[in-house]
LUMROVO-22689 format. One record per residue: residue in one letter; z, y, x of N, C-alpha, C, O in turn. Coordinates in steps of 0.02 Angstrom, whole numbers, plus 32768, in hexadecimal, padded with zeros to 4 digits. Layout:
BEGIN
aZYXZYXZYXZYX/...
END
This chain:
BEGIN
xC1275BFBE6E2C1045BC7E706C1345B9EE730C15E5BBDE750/xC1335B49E734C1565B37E757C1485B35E7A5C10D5B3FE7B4/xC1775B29E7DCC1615B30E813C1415AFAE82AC14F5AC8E809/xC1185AF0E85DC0FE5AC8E877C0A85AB0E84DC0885A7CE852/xC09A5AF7E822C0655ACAE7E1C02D5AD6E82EC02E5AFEE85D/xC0075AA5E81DBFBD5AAFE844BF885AE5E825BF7E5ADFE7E8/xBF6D5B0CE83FBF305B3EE824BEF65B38E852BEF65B43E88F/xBED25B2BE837BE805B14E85DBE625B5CE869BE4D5B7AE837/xBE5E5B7CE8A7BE3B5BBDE8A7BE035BBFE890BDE25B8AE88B/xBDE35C0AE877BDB75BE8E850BD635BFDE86EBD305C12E853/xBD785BE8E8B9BD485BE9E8EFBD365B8DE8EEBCFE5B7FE903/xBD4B5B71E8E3BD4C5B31E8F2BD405B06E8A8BD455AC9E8A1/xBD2B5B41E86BBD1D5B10E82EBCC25AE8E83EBCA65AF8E872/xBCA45ABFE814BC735AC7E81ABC4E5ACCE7FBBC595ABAE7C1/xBC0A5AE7E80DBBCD5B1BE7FFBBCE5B0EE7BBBBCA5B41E799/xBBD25AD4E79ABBBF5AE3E744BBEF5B02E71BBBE55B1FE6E6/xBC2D5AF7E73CBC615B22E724BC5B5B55E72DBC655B7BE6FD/xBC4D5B6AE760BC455BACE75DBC265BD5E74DBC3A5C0EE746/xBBDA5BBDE73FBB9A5BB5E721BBB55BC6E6BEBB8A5BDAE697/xBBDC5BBFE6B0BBFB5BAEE66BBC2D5C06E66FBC295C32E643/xBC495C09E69BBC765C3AE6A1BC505C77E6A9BC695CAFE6A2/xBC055C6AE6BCBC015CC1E6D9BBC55CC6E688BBB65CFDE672/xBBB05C93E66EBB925CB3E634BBB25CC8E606BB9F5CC4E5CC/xBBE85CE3E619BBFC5D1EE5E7BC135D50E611BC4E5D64E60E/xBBE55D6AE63FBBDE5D9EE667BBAF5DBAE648BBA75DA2E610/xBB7B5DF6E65ABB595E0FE64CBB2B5DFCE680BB425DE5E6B4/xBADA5E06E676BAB85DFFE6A4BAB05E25E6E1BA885E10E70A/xBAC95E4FE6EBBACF5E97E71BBB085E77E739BB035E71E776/xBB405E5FE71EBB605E51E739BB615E0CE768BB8B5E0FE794/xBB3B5DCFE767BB225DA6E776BAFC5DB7E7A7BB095D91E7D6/xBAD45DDCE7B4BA965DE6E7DABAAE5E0CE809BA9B5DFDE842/xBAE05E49E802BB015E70E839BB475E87E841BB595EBBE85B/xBB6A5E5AE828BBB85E5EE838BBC15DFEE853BBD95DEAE888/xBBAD5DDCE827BBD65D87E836BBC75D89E87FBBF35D8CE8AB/xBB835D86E88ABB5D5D74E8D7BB885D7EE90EBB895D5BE941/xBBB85DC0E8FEBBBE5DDBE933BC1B5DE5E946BC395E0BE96C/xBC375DA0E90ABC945D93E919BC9C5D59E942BCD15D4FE95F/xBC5A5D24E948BC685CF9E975BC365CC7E976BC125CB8E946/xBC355CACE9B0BBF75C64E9B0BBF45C40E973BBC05C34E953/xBC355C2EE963BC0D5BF7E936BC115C09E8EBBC185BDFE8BE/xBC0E5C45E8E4BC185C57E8A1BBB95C97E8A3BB965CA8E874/xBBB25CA5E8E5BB5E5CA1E8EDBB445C6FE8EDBB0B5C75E8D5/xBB545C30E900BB335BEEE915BB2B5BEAE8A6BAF95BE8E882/xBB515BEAE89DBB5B5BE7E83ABB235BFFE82BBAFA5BD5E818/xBB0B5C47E82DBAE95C73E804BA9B5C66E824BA635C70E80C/xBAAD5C50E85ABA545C40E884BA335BFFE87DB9FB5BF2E895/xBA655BC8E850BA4D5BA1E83FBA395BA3E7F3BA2F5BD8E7D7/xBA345B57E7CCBA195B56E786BA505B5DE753BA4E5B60E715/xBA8F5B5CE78ABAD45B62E757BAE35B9BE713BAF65B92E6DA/xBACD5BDFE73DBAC25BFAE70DBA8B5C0EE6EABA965C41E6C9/xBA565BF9E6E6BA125C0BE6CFBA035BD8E6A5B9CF5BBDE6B9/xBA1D5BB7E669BA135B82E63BB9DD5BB5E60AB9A45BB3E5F1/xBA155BDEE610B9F85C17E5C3B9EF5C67E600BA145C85E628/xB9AB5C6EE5E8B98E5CA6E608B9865CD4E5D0B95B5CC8E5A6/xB9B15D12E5CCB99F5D3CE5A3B9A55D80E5B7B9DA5D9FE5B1/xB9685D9FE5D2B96B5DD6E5E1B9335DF4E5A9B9025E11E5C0/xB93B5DEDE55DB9095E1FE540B9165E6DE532B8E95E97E535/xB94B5E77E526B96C5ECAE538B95F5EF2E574B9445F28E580/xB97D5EC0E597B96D5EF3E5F8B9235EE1E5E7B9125F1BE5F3/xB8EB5EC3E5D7B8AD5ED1E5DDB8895F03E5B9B8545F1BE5CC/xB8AA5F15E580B8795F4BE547B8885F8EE58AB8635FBFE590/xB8C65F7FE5B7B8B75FDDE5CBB8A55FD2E624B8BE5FF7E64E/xB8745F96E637B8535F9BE659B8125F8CE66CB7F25F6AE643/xB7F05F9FE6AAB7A25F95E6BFB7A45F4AE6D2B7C65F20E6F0/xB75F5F56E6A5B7365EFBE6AAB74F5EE0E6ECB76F5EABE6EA/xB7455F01E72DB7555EE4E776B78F5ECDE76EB7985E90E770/xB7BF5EF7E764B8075EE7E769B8095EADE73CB8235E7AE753/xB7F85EABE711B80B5E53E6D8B7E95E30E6F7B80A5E02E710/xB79D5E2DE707B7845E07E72AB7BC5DE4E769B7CE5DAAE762/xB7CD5E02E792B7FB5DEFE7DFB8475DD2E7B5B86A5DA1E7C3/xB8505E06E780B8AD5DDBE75CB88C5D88E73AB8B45D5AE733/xB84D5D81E72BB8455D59E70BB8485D16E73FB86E5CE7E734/xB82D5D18E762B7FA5CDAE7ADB85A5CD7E7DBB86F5CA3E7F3/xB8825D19E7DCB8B85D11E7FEB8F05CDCE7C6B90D5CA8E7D6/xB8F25CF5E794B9135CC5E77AB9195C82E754B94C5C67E73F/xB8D05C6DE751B8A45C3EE739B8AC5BFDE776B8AC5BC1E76A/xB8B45C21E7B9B8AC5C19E7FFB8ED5BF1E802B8EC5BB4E809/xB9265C14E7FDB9705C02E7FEB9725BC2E7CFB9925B93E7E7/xB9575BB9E794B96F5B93E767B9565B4FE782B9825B24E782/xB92A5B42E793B9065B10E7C2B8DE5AEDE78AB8D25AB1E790/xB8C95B0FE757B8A55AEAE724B8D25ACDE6E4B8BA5AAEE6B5/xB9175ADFE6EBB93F5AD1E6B5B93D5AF7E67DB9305AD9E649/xB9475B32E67AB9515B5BE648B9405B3BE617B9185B0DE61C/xB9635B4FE5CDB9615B34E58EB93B5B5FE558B9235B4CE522/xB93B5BB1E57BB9425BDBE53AB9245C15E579B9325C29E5B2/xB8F25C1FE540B8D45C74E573B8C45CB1E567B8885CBBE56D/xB8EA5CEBE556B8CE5D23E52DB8C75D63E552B8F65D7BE571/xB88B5D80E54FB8795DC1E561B83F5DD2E550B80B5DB2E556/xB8485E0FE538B81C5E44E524B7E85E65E551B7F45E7CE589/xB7B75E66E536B76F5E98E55DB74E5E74E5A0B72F5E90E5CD/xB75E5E2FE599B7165E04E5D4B6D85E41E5CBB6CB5E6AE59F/xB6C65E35E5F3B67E5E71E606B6495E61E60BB6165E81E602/xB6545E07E625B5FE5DFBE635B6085D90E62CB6405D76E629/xB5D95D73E629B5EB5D17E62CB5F15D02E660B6005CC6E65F/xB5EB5D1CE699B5F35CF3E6CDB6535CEBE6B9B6655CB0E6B4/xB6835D1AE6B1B6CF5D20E6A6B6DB5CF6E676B7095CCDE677/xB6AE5CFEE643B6A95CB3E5FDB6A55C72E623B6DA5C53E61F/xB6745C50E64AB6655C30E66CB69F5C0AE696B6B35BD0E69A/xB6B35C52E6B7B6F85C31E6F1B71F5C15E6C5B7385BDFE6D4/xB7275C29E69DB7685C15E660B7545BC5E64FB7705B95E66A/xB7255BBEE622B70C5B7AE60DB7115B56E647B7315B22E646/xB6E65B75E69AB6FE5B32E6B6B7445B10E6DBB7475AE0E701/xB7725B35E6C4B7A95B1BE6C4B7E05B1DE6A5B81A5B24E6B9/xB7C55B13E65FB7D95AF2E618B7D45AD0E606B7B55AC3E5D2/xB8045A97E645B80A5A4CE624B8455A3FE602B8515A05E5F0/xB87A5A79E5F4B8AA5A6FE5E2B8A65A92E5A9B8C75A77E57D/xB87D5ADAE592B8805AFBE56AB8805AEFE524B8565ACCE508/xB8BB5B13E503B8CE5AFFE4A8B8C75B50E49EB8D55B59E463/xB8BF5B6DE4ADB8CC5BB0E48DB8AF5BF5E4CAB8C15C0AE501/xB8765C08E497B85A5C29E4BBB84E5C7EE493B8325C7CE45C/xB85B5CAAE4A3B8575CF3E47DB82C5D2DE4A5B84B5D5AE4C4/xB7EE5D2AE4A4B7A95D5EE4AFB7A25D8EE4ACB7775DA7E4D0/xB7CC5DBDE47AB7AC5DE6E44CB7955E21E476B7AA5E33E4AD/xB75C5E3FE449B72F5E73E46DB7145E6FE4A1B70B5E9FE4C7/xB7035E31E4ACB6DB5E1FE4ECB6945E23E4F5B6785E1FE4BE/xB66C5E2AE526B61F5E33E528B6075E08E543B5E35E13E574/xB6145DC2E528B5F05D82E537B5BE5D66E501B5CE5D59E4C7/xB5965D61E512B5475D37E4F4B5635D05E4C9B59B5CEBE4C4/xB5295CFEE4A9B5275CB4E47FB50E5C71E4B6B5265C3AE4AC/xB4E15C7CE4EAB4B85C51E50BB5005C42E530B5185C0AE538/xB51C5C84E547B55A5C4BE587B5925C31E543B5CB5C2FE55A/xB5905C24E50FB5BF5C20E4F6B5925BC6E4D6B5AB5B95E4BB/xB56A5BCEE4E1B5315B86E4C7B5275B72E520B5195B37E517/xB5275B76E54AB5335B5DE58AB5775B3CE59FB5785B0CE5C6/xB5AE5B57E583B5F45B4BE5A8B61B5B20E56EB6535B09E577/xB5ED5B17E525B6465B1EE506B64B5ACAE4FAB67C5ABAE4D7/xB61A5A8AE515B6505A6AE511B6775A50E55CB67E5A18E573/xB68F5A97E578B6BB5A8CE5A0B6F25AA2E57CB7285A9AE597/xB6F25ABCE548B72D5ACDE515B7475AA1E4F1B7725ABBE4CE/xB7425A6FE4E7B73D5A35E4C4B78D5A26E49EB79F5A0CE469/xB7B15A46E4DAB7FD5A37E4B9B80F5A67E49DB84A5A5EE48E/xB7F75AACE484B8155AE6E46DB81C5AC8E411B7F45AB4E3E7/xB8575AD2E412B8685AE1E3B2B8755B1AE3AEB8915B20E377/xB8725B4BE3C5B8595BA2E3ADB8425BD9E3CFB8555BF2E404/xB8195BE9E3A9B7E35C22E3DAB7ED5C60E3ACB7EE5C64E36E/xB7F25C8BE3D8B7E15CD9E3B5B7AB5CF7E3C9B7B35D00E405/xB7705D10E3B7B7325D2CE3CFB7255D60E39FB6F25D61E37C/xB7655DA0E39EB74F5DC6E357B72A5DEEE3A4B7215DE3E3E0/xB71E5E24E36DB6E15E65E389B6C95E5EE3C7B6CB5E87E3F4/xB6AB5E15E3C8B6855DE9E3FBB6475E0FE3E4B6375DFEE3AB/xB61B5E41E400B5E75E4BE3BDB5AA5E35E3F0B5775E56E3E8/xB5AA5E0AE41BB5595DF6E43AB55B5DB2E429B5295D8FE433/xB5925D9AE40EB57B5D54E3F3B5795D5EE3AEB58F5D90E392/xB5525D16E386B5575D09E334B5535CBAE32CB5795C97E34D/xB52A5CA3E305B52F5C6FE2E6B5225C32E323B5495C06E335/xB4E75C3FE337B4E65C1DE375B5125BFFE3ADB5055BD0E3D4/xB54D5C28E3A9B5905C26E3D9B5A75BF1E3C2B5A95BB8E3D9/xB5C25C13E37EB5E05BEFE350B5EC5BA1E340B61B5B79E33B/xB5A65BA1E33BB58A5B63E323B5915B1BE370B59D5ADFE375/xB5805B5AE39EB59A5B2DE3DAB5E75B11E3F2B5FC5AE7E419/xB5FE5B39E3CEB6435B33E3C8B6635AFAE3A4B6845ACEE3BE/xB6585B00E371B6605AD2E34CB64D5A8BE34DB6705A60E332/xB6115A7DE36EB6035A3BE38BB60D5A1AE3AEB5FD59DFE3B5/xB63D5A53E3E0B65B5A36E423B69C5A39E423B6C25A20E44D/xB6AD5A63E3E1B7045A62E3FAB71D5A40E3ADB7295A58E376/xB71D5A05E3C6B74659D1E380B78959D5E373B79E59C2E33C/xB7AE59EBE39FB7F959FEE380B8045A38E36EB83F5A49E369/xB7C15A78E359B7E05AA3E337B7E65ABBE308B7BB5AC1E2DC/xB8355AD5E307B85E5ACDE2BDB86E5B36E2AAB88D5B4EE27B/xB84B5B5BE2E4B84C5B9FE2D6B8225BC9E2E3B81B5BD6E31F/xB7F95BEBE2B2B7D15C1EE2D0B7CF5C5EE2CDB7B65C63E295/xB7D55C8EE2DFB7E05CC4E2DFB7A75D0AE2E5B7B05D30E315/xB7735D16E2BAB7425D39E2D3B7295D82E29DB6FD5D86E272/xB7585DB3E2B4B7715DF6E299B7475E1DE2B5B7475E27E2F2/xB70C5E47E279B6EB5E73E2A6B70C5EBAE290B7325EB6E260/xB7015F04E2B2B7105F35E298B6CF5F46E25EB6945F37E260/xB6ED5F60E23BB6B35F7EE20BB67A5FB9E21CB6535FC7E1EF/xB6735FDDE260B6505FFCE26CB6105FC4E2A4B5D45FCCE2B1/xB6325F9EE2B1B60D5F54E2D2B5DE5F2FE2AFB5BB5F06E2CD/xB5D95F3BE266B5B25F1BE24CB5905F2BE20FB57C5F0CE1DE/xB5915F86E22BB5675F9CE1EEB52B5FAEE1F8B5115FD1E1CD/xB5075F9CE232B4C25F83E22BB4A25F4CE217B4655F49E211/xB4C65F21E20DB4B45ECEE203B4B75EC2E1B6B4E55ED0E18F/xB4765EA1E1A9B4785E89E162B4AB5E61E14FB4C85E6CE11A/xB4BA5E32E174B4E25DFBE143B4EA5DD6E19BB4CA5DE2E1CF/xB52C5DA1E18CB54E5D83E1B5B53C5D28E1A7B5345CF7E1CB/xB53C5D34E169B5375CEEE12AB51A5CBEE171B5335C86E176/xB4F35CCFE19CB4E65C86E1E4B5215C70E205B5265C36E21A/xB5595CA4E20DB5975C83E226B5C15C57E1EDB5DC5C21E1F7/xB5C15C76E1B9B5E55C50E1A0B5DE5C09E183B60A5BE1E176/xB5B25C07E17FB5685BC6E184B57F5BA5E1C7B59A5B6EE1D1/xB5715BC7E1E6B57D5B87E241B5D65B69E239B5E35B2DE240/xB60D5B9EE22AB6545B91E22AB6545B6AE1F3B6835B42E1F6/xB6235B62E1A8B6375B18E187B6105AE6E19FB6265AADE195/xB5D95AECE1BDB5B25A9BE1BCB5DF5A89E208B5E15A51E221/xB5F55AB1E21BB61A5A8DE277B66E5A83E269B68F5A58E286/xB6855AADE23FB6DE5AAAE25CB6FF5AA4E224B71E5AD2E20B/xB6F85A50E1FFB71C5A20E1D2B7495A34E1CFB75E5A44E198/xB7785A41E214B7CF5A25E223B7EB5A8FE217B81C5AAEE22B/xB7C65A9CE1FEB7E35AFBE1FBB81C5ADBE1CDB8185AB2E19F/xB85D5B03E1F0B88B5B11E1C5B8A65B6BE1B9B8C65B85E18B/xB8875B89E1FCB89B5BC5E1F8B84E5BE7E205B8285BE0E235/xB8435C17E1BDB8005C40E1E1B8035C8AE1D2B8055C98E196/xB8045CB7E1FBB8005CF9E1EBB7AF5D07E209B7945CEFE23A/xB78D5D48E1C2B7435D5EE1CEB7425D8FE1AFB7125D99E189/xB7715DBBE1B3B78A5E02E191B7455E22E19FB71D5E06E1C6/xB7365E5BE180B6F55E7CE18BB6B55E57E1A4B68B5E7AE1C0/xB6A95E1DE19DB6725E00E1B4B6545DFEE167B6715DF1E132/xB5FF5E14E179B5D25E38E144B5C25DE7E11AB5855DDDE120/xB5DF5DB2E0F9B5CE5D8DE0E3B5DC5D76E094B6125D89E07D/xB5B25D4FE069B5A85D56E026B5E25D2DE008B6125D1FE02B/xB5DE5D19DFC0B5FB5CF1DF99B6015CB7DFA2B6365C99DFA3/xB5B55C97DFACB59E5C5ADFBAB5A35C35E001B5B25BFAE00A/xB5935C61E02DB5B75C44E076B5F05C3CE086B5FC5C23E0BD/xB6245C50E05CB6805C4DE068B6815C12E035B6985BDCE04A/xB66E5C15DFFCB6745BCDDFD3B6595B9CDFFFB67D5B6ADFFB/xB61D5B90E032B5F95B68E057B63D5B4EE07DB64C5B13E078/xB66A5B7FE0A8B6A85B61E0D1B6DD5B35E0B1B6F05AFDE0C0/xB6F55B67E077B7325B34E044B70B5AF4E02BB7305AC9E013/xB6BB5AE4E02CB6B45AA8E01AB6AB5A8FE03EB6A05A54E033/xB6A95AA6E083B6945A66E0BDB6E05A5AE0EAB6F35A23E0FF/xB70B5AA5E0F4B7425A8DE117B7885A96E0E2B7AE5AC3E0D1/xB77F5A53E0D5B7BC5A33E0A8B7FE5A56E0C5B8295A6DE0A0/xB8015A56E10DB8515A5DE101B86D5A9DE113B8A65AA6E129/xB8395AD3E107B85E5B1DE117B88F5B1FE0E6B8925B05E0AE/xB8BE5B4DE10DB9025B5AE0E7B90C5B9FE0EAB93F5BB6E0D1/xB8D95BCEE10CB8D85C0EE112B8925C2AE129B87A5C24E161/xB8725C50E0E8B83D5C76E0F8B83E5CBDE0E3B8555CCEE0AC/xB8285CE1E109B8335D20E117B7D45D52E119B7AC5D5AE146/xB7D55D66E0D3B79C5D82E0CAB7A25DDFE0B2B7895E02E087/xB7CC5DE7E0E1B7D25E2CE0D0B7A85E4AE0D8B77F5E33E100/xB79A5E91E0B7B74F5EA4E0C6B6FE5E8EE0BCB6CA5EAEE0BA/xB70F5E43E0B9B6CC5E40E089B6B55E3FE060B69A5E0DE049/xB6B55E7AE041B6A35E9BDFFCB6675E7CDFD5B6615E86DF99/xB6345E52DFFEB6085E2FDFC8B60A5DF1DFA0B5E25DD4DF7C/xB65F5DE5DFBCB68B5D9BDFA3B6B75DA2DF73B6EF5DBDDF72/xB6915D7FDF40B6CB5D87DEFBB6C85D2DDED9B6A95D12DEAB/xB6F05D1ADF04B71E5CD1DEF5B7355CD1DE9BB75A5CFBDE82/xB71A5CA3DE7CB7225CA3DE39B7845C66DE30B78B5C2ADE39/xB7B85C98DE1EB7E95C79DE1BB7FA5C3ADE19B8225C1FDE40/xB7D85C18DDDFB7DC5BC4DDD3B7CA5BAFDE00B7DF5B76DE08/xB7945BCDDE42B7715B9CDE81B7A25BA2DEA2B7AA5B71DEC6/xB7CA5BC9DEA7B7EA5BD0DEE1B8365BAEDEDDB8595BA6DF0F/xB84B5B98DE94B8825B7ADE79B8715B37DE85B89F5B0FDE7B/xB82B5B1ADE9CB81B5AD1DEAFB8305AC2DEF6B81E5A8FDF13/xB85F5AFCDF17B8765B04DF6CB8C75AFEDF4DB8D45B27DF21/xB8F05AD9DF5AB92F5AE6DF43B9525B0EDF87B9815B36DF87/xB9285AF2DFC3B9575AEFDFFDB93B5B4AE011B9625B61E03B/xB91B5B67E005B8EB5B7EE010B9075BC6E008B90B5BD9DFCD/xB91A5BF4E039B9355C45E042B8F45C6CE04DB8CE5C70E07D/xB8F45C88E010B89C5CC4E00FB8AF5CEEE023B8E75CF9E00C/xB8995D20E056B8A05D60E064B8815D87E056B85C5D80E087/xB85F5DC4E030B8435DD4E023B80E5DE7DFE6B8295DD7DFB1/xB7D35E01DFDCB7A95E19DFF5B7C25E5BE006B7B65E7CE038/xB7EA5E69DFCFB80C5EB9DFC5B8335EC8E019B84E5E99E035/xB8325F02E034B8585F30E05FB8885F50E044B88E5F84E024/xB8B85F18E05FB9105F54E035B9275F6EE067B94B5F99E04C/xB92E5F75E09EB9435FA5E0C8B8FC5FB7E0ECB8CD5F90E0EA/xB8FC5FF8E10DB8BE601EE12DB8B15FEDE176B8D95FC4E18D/xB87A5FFCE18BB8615FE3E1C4B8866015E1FBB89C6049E1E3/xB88F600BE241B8B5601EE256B8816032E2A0B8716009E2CB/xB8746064E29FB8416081E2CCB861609FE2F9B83A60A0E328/xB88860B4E306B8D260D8E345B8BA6090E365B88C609BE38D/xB8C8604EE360B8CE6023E385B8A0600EE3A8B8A76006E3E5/xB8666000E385B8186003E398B7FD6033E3C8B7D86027E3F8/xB815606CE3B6B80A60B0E3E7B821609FE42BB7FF60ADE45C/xB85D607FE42FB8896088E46EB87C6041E496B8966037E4CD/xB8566017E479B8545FD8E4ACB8125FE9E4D6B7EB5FC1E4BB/xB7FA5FFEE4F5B7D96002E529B7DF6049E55CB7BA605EE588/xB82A6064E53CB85560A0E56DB86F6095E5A0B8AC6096E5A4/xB8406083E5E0B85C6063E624B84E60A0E662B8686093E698/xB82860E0E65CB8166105E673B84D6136E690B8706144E65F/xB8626152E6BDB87B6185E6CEB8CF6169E6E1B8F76190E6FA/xB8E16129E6D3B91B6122E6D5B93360EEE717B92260B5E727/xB9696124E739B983610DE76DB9BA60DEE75CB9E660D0E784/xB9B860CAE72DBA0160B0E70CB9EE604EE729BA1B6025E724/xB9AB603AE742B9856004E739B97D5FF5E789B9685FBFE79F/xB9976039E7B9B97E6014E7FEB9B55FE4E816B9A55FD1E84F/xB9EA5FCCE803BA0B5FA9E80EB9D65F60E7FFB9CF5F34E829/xB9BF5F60E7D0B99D5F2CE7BAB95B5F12E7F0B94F5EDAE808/xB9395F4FE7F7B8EA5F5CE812B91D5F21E850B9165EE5E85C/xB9455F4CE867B95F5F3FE8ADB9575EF1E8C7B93A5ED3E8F4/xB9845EE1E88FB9985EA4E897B9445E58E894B92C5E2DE8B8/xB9375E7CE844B8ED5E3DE849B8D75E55E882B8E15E28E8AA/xB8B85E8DE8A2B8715E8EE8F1B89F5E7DE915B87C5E7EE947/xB8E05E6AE92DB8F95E47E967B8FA5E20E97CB9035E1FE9B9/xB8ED5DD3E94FB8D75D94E966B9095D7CE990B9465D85E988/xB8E75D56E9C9B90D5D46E9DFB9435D5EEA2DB96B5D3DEA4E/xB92B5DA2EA35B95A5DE9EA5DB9875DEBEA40B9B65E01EA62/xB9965DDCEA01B9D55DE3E9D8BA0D5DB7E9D4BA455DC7E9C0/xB9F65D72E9EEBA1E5D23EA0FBA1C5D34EA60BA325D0CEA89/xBA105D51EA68BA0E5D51EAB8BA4B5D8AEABEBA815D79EAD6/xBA3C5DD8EAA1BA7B5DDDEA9DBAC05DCDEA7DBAF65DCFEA9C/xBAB95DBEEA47BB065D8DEA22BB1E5D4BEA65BB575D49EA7E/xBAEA5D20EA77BB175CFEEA9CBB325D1AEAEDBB5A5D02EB15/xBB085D55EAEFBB3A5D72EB37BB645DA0EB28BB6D5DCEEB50/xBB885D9EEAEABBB95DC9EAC9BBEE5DA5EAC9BC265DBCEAD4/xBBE25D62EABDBC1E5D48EAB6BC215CFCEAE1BC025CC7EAE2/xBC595D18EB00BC705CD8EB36BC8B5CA0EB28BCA95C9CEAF3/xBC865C6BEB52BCAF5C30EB1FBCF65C38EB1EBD115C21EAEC/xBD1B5C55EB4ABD4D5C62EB57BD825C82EB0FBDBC5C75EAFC/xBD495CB4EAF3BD655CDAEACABD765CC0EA85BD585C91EA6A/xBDA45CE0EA6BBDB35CA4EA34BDBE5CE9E9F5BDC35D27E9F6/xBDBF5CB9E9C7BDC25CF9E98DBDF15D1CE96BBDE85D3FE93A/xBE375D0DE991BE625D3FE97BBE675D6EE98EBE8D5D98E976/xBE2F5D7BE9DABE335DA7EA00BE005DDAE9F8BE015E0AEA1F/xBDCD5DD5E9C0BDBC5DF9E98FBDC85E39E97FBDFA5E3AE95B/xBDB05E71E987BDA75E92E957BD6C5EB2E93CBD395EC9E955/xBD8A5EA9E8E2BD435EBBE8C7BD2C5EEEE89DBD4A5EF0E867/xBD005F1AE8A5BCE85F4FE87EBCD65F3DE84DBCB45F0AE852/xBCDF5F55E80ABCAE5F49E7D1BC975FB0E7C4BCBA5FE2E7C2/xBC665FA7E7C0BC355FDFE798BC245FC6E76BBC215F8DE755/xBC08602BE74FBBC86015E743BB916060E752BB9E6091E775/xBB5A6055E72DBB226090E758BB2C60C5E724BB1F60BDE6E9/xBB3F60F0E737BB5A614CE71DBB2C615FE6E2BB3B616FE6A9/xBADB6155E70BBAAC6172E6D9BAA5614CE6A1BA95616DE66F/xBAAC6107E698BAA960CCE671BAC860E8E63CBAAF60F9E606/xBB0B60EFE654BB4B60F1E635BB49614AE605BB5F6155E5CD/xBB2B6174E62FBB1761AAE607BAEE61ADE5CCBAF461D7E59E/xBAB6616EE5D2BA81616CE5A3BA9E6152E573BA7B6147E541/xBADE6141E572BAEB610CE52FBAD460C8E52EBADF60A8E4FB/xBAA960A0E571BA936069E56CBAC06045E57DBAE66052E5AC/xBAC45FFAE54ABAF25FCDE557BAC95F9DE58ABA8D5FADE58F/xBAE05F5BE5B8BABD5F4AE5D8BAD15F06E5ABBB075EFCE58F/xBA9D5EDDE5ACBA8E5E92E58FBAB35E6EE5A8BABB5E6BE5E5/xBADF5E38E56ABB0E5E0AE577BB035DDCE577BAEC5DC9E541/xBB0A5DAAE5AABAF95D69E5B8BAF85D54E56FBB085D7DE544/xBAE25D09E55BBAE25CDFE51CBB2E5CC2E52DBB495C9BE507/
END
């Protein structure tokens, strides 16, 4: 290095930069290590800098509805209505659906899955969705066609849908053939559709390839009452079939383990942090003085013992 080069500490970059730098932190790490090396690298993480892309669907399969509920409203909160992209697993009830839509004026990308939200709040809220080009709503199982269909009328830019049930989810139900009916007469612009195990016929999947011209990927695994006659499907050039056949097994270890949030201390770091509000800015800024500067720093990195015993990895920023 030559002498005299200038180096900008990197207390003094600003917030979107830095905002850029810590999403490739982990979220654990964001939430309870950044806050706490200096003002303005908390001033970063407490604003919308880093909350473009909200993805906590991992840390949610292994916790209680409350706890996602409070991570959800805290970091929804931070973003100031920006966020772009929103994924987590196991919403519990619509009012949490609700919070979401109403401040999804920015939202392109939204991921649900296994959530216990209605069709009615999902026909109440969704054209506050209006900008989403992809939704995931697999083993959504209190909504159906009705949702759907609302969906589709309100959200004109979307180009992805995603709605994967498990196969023990829908072996009371005659037939699905109403969703797939609502996803062709509403969503022209499908280019990407997965409906793996959804109980639907021959004739309702031909109903989609003739109404949405420009899928380039459909994904009918598991629906065994769909047998696509070759030449129809050679009238799709652009057109990647997945399915009907199951070539690798369904994967039930995984299914089993997303709602394993019980008993584990590995998460109060987390609890901690969402119920603190705003006791948690009150202490960060009487932690650190203006005086103090950040070479004068020092910093711990962990991590939580029992976590680390269980074999759980913790979720990596996008």
């Amino acid at each position: 290095m030559e002498e005299g080069c200038d180096f900008r500490p990197w207390d003094e970059l600003i917030p979107d930069t830095l905002g850029l730098i810590f999403r490739n932190l982990s979220l654990l790490e964001i939430l309870t290590v950044v806050p706490g090396v200096c003002k303005s690298w908390r001033k970063a993480v407490m604003g919308p800098y880093c909350w473009q892309e909200i993805d906590i669907e991992e840390w949610s399969q292994h916790c209680s509805p409350e706890n996602i509920d409070q991570m959800l409203q805290l970091l929804i909160t931070r973003s100031c209505g920006s966020f772009r992209k929103l994924c987590v697993s196991g919403i519990s009830n619509d009012l949490s659906f609700a919070y979401i839509a109403n401040h999804a004026k920015c939202l392109q990308t939204l991921r649900l899955p296994r959530s216990q939200i209605s069709h009615s709040i999902v026909e109440q809220v969704a054209a506050m969705l209006s900008t989403l080009t992809f939704l995931d709503l697999s083993y959504c199982i209190k909504i159906g066609a009705e949702a759907l269909e609302a969906i589709g009328k309100n959200c004109k830019f979307l180009t992805g849908l995603r709605r994967i049930m498990h196969p023990l989810e829908v072996i009371d139900k005659l037939s699905q053939d109403d969703e797939a009916l609502a996803i062709a007469s509403t969503m022209p612009k499908l280019k990407h559709l997965e409906i793996a195990y959804l109980l639907v016929s021959t004739s309702s999947v031909i109903e989609i390839l003739t109404n949405c011209r420009q899928l380039e990927l459909l994904d009918v695994r598991g629906c065994f009452n769909v047998n696509l006659d070759e030449n129809f499907v050679k009238k799709f050039p652009r057109l990647k079939l997945v399915g009907p056949n199951v070539v690798d097994y369904y994967d039930m270890n995984g299914w089993d383990s997303c709602s394993d949030y019980s008993g584990s201390s590995g998460y109060l770091a987390w609890d901690f942090v969402a119920g603190m509000g705003d006791d948690y800015d009150e202490i960060s800024d009487g932690y650190w003085g203006d005086e103090q500067q950040i070479e004068d720093v020092e910093m711990w990195f962990y991590d939580d013992v029992e976590a680390m015993d269980a074999g759980y990895d913790w979720p990596q920023s996008p």
